[in-house]
C-alpha positions, 0 to 999 in steps of 0.5 A, spaced: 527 331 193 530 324 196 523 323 199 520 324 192 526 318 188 524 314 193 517 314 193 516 314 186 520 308 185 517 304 191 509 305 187 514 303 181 516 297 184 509 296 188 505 296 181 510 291 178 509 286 184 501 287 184 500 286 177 504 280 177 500 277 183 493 280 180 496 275 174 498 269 178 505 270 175 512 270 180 514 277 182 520 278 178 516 277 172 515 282 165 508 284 168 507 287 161 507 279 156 501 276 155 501 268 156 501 264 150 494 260 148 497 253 149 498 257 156 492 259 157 488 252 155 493 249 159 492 253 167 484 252 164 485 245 164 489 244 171 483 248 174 478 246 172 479 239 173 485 234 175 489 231 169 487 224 170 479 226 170 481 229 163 485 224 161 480 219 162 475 224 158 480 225 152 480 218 152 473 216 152 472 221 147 476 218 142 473 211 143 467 214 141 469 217 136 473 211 133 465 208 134 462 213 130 467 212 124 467 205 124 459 205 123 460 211 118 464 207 114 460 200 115 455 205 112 459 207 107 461 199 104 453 196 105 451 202 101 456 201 095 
């Protein structure tokens, strides 16, 4: 009866720690929360590409941006 305690309680134990790892999470972890979705964009965005990269993207983007609507609304004015 003691081997069996034993046994079921290190596959318990066993199984919290594996699905832990599996995740990427630290052992000592609630195996069973879901991540958050701004977790999720935020572990995305650290592994596909470096901070600096994406901000440097991000920045990119908006002076784009800020040229598109500066052409939309000199369309805009010439057209009234």
């Amino acid at each position: 009866m003691k081997y069996l305690i034993v046994i079921v309680v290190g596959v318990v134990i066993g199984l919290w720690a594996g699905v832990n790892i599996g995740k990427g999470n630290a052992i000592y972890e609630n195996p069973f929360k879901e991540k958050s979705f701004v977790e999720d964009v935020i572990d995305s965005a650290k592994e596909s590409i470096d901070d600096e990269s994406l901000l440097d993207k991000g920045k990119d983007m908006l002076e784009e941006t800020k040229e598109k609507m500066k052409e939309s609304a000199k369309e805009a004015v010439d057209n009234l």
